[in-house]
N, C-alpha and C positions, 0 to 999 in steps of 0.2 A: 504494500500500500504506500502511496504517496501522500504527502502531505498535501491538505487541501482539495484531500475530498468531499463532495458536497452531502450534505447533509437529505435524508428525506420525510417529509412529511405526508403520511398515508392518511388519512380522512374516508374511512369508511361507514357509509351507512348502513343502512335496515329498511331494506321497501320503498327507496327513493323513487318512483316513477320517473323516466326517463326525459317527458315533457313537461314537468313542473319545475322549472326554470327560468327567470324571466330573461334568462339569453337564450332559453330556446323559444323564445315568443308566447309563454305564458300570459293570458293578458288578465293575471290577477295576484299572483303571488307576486312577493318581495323576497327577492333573493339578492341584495346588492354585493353581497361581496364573492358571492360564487360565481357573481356576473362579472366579478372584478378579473377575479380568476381565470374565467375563459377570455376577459378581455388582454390579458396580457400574458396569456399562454394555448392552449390547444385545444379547442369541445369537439370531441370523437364522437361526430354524430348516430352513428351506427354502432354500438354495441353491444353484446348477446354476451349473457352471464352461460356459463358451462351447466347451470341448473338451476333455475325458479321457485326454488327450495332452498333456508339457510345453510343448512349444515354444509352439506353436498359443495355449493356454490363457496363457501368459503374455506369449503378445504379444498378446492381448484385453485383458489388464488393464491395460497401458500406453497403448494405444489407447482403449479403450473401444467396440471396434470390434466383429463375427462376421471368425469366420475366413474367410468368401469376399471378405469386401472387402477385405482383405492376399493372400489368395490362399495360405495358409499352412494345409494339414493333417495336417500329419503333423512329426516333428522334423525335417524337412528343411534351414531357414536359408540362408545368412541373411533378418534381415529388411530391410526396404528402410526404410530411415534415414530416409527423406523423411515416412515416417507422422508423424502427427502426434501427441504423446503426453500426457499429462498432466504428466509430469516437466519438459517445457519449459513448459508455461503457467505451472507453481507458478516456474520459473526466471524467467519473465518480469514475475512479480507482487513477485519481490527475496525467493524463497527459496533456500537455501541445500541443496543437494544431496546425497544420498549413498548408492549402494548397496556395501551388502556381504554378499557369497553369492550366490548362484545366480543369475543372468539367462538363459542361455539364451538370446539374440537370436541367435549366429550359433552355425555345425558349428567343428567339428575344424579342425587347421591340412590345408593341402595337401601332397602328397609335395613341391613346389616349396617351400615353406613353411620346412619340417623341415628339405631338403637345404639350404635359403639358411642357416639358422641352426647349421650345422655336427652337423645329427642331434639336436640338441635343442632345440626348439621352447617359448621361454619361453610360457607364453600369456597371462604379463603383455601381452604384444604388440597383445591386443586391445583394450586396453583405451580406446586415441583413439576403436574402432568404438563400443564401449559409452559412453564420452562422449558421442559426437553424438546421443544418442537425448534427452537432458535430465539427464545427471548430471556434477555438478564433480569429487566424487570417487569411482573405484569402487574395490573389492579383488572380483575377483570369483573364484569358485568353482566346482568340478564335481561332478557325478556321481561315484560314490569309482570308478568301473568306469574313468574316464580314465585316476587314478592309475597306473594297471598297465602305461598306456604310458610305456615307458623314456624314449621320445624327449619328451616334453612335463615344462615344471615348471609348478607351480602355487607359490602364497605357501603352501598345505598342506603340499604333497610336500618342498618348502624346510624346513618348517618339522619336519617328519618326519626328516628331515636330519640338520638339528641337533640331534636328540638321539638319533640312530642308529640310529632303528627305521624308516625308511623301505623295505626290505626285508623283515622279516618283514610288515610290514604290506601288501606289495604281493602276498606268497605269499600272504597270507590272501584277500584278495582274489581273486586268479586261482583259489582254489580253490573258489569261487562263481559261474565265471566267466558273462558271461550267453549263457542256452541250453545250458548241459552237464548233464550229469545231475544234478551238483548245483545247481543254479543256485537252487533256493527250499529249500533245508535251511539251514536257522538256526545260527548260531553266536555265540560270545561271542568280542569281539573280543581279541586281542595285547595291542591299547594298554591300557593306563589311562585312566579318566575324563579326566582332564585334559590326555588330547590325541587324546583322539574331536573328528570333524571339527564338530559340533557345539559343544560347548565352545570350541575355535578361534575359531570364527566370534564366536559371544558375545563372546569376550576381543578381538576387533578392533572389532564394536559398542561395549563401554564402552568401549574407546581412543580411537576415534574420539569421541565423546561426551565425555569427561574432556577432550581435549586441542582442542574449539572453542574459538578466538578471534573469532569472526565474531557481530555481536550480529544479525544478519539469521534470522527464525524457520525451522527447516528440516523437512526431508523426511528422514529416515533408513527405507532399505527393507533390512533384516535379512532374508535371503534363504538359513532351514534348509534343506542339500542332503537331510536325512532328513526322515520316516521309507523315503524312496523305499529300495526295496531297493537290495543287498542284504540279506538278514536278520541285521544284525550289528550287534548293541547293547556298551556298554559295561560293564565285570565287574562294576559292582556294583550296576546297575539288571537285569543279567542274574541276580544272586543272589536280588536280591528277588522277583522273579518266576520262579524258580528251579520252587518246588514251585504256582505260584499253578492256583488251579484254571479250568480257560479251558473256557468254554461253545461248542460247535462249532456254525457257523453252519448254516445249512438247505443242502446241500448239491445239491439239485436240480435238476439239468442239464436246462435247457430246450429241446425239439427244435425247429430252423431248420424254418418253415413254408415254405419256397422255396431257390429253389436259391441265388438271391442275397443274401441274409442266410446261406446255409447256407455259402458261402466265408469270408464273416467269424467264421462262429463255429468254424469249422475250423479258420482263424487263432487265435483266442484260446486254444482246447484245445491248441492245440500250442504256443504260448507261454507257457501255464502249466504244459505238461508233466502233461496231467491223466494219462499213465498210471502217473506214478510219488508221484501225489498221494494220503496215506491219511492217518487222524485223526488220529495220533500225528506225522507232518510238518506236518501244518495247527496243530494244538493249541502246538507248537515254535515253527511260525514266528509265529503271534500272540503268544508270550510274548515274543519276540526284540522284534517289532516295538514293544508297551506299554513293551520299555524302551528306546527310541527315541524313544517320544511324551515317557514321562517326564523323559529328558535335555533334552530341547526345552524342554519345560515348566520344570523347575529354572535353566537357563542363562536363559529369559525373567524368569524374578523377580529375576536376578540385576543384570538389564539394567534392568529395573523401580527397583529402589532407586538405582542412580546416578542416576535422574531423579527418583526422590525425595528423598535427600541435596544433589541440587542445586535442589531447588524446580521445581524442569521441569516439576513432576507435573502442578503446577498450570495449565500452557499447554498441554499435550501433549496430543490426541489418539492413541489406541492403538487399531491396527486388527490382528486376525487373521485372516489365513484363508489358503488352500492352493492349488495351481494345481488339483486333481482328487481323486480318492477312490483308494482301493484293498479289492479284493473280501474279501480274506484268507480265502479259500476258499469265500466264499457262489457258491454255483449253481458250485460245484466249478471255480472259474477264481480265480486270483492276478491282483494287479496294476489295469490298467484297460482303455483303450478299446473300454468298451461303456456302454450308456445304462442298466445299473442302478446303485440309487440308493447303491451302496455305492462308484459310480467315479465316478456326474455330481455327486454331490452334495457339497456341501463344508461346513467348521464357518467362519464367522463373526459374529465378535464385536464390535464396535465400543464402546470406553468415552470417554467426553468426556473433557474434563480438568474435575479435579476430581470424578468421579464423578459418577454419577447411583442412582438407585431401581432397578436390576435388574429389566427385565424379558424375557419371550420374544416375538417377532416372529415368528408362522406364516406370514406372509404369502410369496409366491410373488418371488427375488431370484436375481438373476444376479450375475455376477460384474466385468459392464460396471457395473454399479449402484457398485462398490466406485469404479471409477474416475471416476465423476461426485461423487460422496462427496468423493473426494480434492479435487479442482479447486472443490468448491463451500468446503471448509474452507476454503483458500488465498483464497478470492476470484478465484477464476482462471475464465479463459473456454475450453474446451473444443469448441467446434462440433461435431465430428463424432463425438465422442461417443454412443454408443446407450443410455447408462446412464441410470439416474434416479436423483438422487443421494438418500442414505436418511436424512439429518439431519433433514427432519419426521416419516420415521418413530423415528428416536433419541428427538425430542425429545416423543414422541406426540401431534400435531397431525395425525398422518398415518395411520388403522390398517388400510392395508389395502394390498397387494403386487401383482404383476403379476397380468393372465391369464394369461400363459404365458411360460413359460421355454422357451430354444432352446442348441442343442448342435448341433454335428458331429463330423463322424470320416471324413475321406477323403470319399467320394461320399455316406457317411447324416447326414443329420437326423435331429435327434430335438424334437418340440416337447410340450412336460408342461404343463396346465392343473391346476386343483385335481384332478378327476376323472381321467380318461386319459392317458397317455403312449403319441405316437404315435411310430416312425422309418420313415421311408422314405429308401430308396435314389433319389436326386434323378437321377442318369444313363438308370436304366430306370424312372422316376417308378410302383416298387415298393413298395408297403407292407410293413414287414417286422417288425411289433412293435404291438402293441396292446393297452395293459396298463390294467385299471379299478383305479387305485389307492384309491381307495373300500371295494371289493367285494374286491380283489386286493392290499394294499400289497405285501407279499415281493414282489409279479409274479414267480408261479408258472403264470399262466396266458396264455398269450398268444392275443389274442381277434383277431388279426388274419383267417383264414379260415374263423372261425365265423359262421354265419349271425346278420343281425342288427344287423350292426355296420358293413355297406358305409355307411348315411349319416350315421355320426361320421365314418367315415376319411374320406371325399370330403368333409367338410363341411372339417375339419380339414386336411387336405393341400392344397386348392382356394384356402382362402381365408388362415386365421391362418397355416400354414407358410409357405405363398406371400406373404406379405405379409412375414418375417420373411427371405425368401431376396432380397428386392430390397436395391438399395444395394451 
């Protein structure tokens, strides 16, 4: 390693929808400083998370792997420590570590677990697991749905504690719980801005950050457990978008052309509880959710100036982006795990240090792509990596993206060219999705059993899927 390597800052969220951005021409959210971000760095218009599921999805991005070669689809966990990650190669190049928020590598404690720990299961406890993967320091974080379990603490729920509202906050919670009938009605949260879990998170990033002695360049992965639901924003990002006027997506429920796509999408309607879904719940929960984005955003600029009061600016690469999308009512489903573009698709941004000319990147990018990024900043070596890392296209020496982009979910693929997005079910090697984003963007149509179209899918499924399912 040489001196004067730069520095990176990872900013990962939780169910960022790809379009709720006011540089991606949002015309309602406030996102000023993400806007700032892609003004004087890169918005990778086009990119597909490796799976529309947490877990899965962010254990691709520490790998740089697809989820059949961890063997990982669904939040299941743990993952198998032996992968090989990016966060150790940057370790092994003499940088300096640190996640804090959300990782997601392993599940819940065990009933053996809980019982050893007298009924309360710190789950500081995991944290030697989350070390071995490539990080010196972590603080890590949950979904607010854990919260609710009496028997577990977090540094949150601790921290809820001491100042006495860890209780109302846990009934708030429970009365969204997930899968009850209200499980996607929006609310404004008990707390205060300034100890929504977001905020928190922020304020242990700049601590962490203020309080380096180490002159070794680092990795800090800032890991927001929002916008994921629940739909529960803070009181005063919930005032401003109180009366905002919210544009209702295209709500058009697409019918399963087979019976095996027809179980998945059975699944999904019943997970977003589409019978008790109507505009005035839709319209509610995206106004909850924008001030979710917007807290994110405010607590990011915040984090942004301690590196620029400290000169950092100047070293640091800043990278955004999210483990998956969410629908927020388009084709009448909440949430994700499916392959439209409002769940595969994700917002990022990448800015050099020091800034660059702002531009858009159409080009076709995954999410392994981020983690070849990472390991190519550091000088670091990655092998098994599937990524390709996107600093000639930062630096535009490079203008042009993959062929295809690839996804799973359980037994379906999904593979997206410029033109087509294909999924098949790989167990009964089913076609089950066939969208000409050209002719089709919304995909409103699915061209999968219309005449016409059998030698794109075979050509597709035969040969590019099949080539993307080895390994």
């Amino acid at each position: 390693m040489t001196n004067g390597d730069p520095n990176i800052l990872f900013i990962f969220s939780d169910q960022h929808r790809h379009d709720v951005l006011g540089c991606a021409g949002h015309p309602v959210v406030e996102t000023p400083h993400l806007d700032r971000l892609a003004a004087e760095g890169v918005r990778f218009t086009e990119t597909w998370c490796q799976s529309p599921i947490c877990q899965p999805s962010r254990a691709s991005v520490i790998t740089g792997q697809y989820t059949h070669q961890f063997n990982m689809f669904s939040n299941t966990g743990p993952l198998d420590r032996a992968q090989p990650t990016v966060m150790r190669a940057l370790q092994a190049r003499g940088y300096e570590t640190a996640t804090i928020g959300k990782t997601h590598y392993h599940g819940m404690p065990t009933a053996e677990q809980v019982e050893e720990s007298d009924g309360s299961f710190d789950m500081r406890g995991f944290a030697p697991f989350v070390q071995d993967f490539g990080w010196d320091y972590v603080l890590e974080e949950y979904d607010r749905y854990v919260h609710v379990n009496r028997k577990v603490r977090t540094p949150y729920t601790d921290h809820l504690a001491d100042h006495g509202v860890l209780d109302p906050y846990r009934d708030m919670i429970k009365s969204v719980f997930r899968l009850t009938p209200d499980h996607w009605r929006a609310r404004t949260s008990v707390l205060p801005q300034e100890l929504d879990l977001s905020y928190f998170l922020a304020d242990r990033a700049i601590d962490w950050l203020e309080g380096r002695t180490s002159d070794k360049p680092f990795l800090l992965m800032l890991g927001f457990v929002q916008p994921h639901v629940p739909l529960i924003d803070d009181p005063v990002w919930a005032e401003y978008y109180r009366d905002a006027d919210i544009e209702l997506p295209d709500q058009t429920v697409i019918d399963a052309p087979n019976a095996v796509w027809g179980e998945h999408i059975d699944y999904l309607k019943g997970h977003s509880q589409v019978q008790v879904m109507d505009d005035a719940l839709v319209r509610e929960g995206i106004r909850h959710y924008l001030g979710m984005v917007s807290l994110i955003d405010q607590r990011i600029g915040d984090v942004i100036r301690v590196l620029e009061d400290s000169g950092e600016i100047e070293n640091t690469w800043i990278i955004y982006s999210c483990d998956h999308g969410e629908m927020l009512g388009e084709h009448h489903l909440w949430a994700k795990q499916n392959f439209y573009r409002g769940s595969a698709k994700v917002p990022l941004i990448i800015r050099p240090p020091g800034g660059t000319a702002g531009h858009l990147d159409a080009g076709l990018t995954e999410l392994t792509d981020v983690t070849a990024t990472l390991a190519d900043i550091g000088g670091a070596s990655l092998p098994t990596c599937r990524g390709q890392s996107l600093l000639p296209r930062v630096a535009g020496s490079v203008r042009s993206g993959r062929e295809h982009v690839f996804s799973r979910i359980r037994s379906y693929a999904a593979l997206r060219g410029e033109r087509y997005r294909l999924t098949v079910d790989v167990e009964s090697d089913t076609p089950c999705e066939l969208f000409d984003l050209v002719d089709d963007p919304g995909e409103l149509r699915n061209l999968v059993n219309e005449p016409g179209h059998g030698g794109q899918i075979k050509e597709l499924k035969n040969t590019v899927l099949a080539e993307h399912l080895t390994g």
